[in-house]
N, C-alpha and C positions, 0 to 999 in steps of 0.2 A: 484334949480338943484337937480338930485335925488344923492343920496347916492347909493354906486357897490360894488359889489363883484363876482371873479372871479373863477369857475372853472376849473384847468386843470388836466389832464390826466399825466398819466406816459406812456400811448401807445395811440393808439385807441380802443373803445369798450370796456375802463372799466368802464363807466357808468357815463359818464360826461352828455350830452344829459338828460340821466334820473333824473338824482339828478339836475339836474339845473331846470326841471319840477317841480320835489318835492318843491324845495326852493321857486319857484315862486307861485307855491300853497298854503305852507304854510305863505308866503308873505301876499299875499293875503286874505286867511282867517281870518290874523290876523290884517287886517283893513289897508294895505297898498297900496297906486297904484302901479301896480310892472310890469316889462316887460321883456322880452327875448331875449338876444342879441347874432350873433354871427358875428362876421365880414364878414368872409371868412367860407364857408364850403362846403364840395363837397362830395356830394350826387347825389343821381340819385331820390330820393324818392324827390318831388317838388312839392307846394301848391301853387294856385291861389286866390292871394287876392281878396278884394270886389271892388278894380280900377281895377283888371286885369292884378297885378303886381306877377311873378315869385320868391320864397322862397323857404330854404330848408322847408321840411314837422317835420321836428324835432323843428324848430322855430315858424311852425304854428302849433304844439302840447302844445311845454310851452307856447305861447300866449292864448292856450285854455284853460290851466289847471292854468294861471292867469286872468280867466275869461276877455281877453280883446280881441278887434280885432286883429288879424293878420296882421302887417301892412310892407311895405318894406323893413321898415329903421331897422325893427330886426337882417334881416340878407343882408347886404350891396352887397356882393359879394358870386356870388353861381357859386360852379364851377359842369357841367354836364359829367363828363368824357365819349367820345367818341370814346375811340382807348384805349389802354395801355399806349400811350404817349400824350395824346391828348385830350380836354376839350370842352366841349361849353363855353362861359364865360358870365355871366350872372351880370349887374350891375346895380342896384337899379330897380330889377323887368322886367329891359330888357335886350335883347339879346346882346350885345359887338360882340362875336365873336366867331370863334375858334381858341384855339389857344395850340401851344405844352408846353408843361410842361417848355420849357427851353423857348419858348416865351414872359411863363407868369410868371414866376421866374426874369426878365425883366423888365415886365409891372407893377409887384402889387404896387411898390413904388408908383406910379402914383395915385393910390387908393385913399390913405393915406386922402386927403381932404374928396377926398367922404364918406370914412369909418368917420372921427371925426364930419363930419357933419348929417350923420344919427346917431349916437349914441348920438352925443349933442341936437337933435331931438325929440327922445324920452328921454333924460332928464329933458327936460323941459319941460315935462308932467308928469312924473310920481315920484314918491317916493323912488322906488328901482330898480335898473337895474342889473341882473343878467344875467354876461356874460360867454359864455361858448368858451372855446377855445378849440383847434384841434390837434389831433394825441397828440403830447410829445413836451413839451419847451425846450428839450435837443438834438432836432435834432442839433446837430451843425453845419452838412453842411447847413442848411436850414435857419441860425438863418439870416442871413443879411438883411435884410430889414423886419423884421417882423412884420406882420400886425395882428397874429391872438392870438400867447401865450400875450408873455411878452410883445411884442411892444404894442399890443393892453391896455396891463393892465395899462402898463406907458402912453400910450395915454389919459386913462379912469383915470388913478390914483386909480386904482381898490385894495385892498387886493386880495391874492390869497389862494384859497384849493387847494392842492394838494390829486388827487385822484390814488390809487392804487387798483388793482384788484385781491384780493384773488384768487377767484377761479380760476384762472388761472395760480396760482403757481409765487413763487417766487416773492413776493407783500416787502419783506424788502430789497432784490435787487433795485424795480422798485423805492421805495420810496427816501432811501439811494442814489441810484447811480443819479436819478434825478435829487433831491436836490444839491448834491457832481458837477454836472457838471453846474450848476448855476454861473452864473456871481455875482460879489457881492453883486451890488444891487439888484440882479433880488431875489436870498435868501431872503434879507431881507423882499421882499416885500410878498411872502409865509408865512401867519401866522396861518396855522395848515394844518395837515394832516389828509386824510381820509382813510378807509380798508372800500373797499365797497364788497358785495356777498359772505358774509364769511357765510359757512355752518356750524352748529354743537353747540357746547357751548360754549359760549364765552367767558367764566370767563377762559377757555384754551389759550387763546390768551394775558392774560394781559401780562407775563411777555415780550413778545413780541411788543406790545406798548411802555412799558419800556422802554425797547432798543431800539425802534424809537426813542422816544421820548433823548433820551441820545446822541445819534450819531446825530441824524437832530440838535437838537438845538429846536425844534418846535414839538407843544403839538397836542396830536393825538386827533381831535376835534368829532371824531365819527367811529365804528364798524358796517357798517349796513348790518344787515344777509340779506341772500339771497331772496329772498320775491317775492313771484306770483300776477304779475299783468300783464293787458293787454295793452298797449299806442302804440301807431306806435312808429316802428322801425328808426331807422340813416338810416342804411345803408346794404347791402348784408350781412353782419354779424349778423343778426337777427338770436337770437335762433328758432323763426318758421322755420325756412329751417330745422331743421332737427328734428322738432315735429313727431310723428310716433301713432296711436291709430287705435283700431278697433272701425269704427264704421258701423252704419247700410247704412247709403247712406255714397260712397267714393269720393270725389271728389278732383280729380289731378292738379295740376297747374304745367305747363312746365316754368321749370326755366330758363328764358332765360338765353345768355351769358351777356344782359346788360341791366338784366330784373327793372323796375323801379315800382314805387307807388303800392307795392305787398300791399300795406296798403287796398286797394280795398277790398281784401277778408276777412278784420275785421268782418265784418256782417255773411258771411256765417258761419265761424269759430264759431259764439256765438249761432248758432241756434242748439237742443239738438238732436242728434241722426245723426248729420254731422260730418264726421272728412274733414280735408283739408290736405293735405300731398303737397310737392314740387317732383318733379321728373327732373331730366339731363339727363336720360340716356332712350332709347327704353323698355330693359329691364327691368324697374322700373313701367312703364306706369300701365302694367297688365291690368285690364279689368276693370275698374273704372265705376262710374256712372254719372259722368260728366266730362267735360276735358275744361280749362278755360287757354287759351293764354294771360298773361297783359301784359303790359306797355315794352315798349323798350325804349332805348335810341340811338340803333344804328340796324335799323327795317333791312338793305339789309343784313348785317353781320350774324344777328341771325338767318334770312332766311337761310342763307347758310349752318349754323351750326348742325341748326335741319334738314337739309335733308341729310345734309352727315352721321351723326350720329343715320340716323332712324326713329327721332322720328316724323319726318312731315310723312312718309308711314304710319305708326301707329297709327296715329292720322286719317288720310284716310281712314284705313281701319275700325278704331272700327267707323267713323261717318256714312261712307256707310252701318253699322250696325243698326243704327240708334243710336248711344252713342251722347247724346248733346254735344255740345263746345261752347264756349261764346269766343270771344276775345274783349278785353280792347285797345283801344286807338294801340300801336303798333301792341298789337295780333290782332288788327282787319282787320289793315293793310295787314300782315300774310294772314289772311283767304283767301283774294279777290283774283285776277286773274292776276293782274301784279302789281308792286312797282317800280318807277322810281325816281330816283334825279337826274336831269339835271343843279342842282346848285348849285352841292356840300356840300350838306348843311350836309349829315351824309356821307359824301367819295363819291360819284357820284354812275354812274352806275345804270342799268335798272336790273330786275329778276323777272320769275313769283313768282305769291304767292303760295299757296295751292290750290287756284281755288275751295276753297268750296262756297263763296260766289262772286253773279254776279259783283263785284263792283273792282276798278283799282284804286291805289293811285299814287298823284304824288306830289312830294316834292316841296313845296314854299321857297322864300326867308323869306316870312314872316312866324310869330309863331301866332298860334292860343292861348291868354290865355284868359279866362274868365269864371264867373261861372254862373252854368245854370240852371235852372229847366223845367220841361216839363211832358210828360205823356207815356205811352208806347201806339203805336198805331197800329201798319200794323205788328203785331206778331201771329203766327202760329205757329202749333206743340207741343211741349210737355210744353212749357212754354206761351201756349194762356192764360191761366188764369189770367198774369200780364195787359193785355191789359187791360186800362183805369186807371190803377193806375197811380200815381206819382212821380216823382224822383225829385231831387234837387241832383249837382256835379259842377264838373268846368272841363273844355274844356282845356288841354297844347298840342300842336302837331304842326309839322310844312307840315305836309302831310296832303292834301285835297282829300277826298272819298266822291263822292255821294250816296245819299241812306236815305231812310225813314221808318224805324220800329219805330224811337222817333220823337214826334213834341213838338219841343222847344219853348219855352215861347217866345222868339226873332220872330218866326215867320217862323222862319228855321227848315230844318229837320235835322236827323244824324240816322245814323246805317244803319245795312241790317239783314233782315231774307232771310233762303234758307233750308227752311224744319228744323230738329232740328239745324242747323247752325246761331250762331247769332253774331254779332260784335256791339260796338258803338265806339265813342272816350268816352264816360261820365265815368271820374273817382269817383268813390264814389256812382256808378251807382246802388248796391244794397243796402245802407244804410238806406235807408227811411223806414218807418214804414210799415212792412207785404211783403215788393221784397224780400227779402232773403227767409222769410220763406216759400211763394207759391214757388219760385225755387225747395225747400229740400222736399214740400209735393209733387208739382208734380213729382220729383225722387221717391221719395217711393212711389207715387201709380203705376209709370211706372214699380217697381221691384216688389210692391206687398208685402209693409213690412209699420208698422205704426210705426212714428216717436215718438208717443205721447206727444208731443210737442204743449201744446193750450197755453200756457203763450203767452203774447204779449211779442214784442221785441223791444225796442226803445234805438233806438243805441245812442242817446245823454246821458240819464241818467244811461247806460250802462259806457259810456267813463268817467261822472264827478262821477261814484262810483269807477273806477279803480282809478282815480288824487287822489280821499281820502286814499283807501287802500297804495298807496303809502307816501303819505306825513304822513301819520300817524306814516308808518316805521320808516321814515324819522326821523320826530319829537320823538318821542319815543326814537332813539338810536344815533343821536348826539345832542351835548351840546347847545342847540337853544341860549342860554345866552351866550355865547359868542360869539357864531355868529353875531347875534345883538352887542355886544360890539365892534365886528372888524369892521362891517359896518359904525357903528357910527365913530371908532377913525382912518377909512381909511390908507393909508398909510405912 
């Protein structure tokens, strides 16, 4: 059975996801079988396994950056939030339900078998299990029945890091008070602290450690500055949302209100002389040189939002201009001509789309999950030049559109062309070698500006050089020998 250790946070988003990549990275290099676990996590950003089984996209990140497949039992329960109170519930790759916050505060006990059973799963194949737990162990209204910090750790019999988040101020509060709200044993089982995104010099920080170190009781196992790399994101909290640069081609993505798998636009983002920016709001649009709808979680809602607030007229007007749009999987939905749920499945309720594209969605009981490959084929307008190439992605949606600009390996088709107007469902639709970059040359020949840009772009070896830049940090600035000693002498 493998040997664990445990991540957690003092909030959400101070870098537990990331460092649990690094860890398994470095795991791994270092001749280990190693895996990624999360019990419970709730996300909107979500990955299709190679059975067809739904995960958060952060668990099928470190399963990449552990060189291993992506498999279920990494992340047992995935929650999709669909309202402000309200979730899809997603349970070893399939759908459960929906269900409200105080339903599934209820339910999670119930879990408990399933969660020790997929983690005892991938123990008995691998070496190392590196589990990452969620938000703060110090909710106290939230501690009763927990399945994801401490319950989870005592489930696993895991050791625990405790991670804090410099840059965002007030990291010997978040450590300190923490630890201080810690049940007895739950303390004990904490054996060291981390200061993760600390900017500047660091030998400013020792006596600072010190002091942790004095008040916790527990040795501060690492300082890791703040460090530039690319990996998909958790969750809405991505620092890409509010990325800003000039560049020669612009291209805008509308940030939905429950916008999902923004991970899609990794590819575009890495090609030189494209900036990517996010936009909310009508007046932020401006006069872009593409305009790209993704992924939704809850497609009638954000219909709504963008037409009260603008930016679907805006979007109307620069494409009657002839400005491109692409929509993804929800934004595709968006595009076509009407969107109905007659089963409730995102809140009910019928509403046109945008009517740029001939096509009409209508919500199933059933989810579309599966990955796919195929070719682009019935494409016209300023992106004919991808016509014959190839894609490989994976298909999540519970909305069925007809339509053929893609023919998929399955034998089936997906998307619509409507002059520059284009949708598919295929997430991870531009990552393949040479889609991204025809996209950014055919914008700069349409504006009349050269990108110069002839490097090849192969987004695999692109993603396993950022896992190194990071694990390097990693390695480099905490104490790896003891890490290995806590794993070893568990809890």
């Amino acid at each position: 059975m493998a040997k664990a250790i445990m991540l957690q946070g003092t909030m959400s988003n101070v870098g537990k996801s990331v460092l649990t990549a690094a860890l398994c990275r470095i795991f791994a290099k270092d001749g280990y079988r190693t895996a990624p676990f999360k019990s419970q996590n709730m996300a909107l950003n979500s990955f299709i396994t190679r059975e067809g089984l739904e995960i958060g996209r952060a668990q099928a990140m470190q399963a990449e950056a552990a060189g291993v497949e992506p498999v279920a039992a990494m992340n047992p329960v995935l929650l999709k939030p669909t309202t402000d109170v309200g979730s899809q519930v997603i349970v070893m790759g399939e759908v459960y339900g929906n269900m409200t916050a105080r339903e599934y505060f209820k339910y999670k006990k119930s879990l408990v078998p399933t969660i020790r059973a997929a983690y005892e799963s991938l123990s008995r194949d691998n070496d190392i299990i590196v589990i990452e737990g969620a938000g703060s162990p110090a909710e106290i209204n939230l501690k009763a029945d927990d399945i994801v910090n401490m319950g989870m750790a005592k489930m696993a019999n895991a050791p625990v890091l405790l991670i804090g988040d410099i840059d965002r101020g007030g990291v010997f509060a978040q450590l300190l008070g923490t630890v201080d709200l810690l049940e007895a044993d739950e303390k004990q089982m904490v054996k060291g602290l981390v200061v993760n995104k600390f900017r500047g010099d660091i030998s400013l920080l020792s006596s600072g450690t010190d002091i942790l170190e004095q008040r916790s009781g527990k040795p501060v196992l690492g300082v890791i500055p703040y460090t530039h790399f690319d990996i998909d994101d958790e969750d809405s909290l991505s620092e890409r949302f509010d990325k800003r640069s000039e560049s020669l081609i612009d291209i805008a993505v509308i940030r939905l209100p429950h916008i999902s798998n923004f991970t899609d636009l990794t590819a575009l983002e890495c090609i030189g002389g494209a900036g990517v920016r996010y936009v909310s709001r009508a007046a932020e649009l401006g006069e872009p040189d593409m305009i790209i709808l993704p992924g939704t979680k809850n497609t009638l809602y954000d219909m709504r939002i963008i037409r009260e607030n603008g930016i679907e007229a805006k979007i109307k007007r620069l494409a009657a201009k002839g400005t491109p749009v692409f929509g993804i999987c929800g934004g595709y939905q968006l595009l076509g001509e009407e969107i109905s749920d007659p089963f409730d499945t995102e809140g009910g309720g019928k509403a046109a789309g945008m009517g740029l594209l001939p096509v009409k969605t209508v919500f199933s009981q059933s989810k579309t999950r599966t990955q796919i490959s195929g070719v682009f084929e019935n494409i016209d307008g300023i992106f004919a030049p991808l016509k014959g190439q190839r894609f490989k992605g994976y298909e999540i949606h519970m909305g069925q559109t007809e339509g053929s600009l893609l023919r998929l390996e399955n034998g089936k088709t997906d998307g619509c062309c409507a002059g520059n107007v284009y949708g598919c469902y295929i997430h991870g639709i531009f990552d393949e070698s040479g889609i991204a970059k025809t996209i950014v040359r055919a914008l700069a020949d349409k504006k009349g500006v050269n990108i110069n840009d002839t490097k090849p772009f192969d987004m695999r070896a692109y993603k396993e050089a950022q896992y190194d830049i990071l694990a390097d940090a990693v390695r480099k600035n905490m104490d790896m020998d003891k890490i290995y000693k806590i794993i070893e002498e568990g809890i």
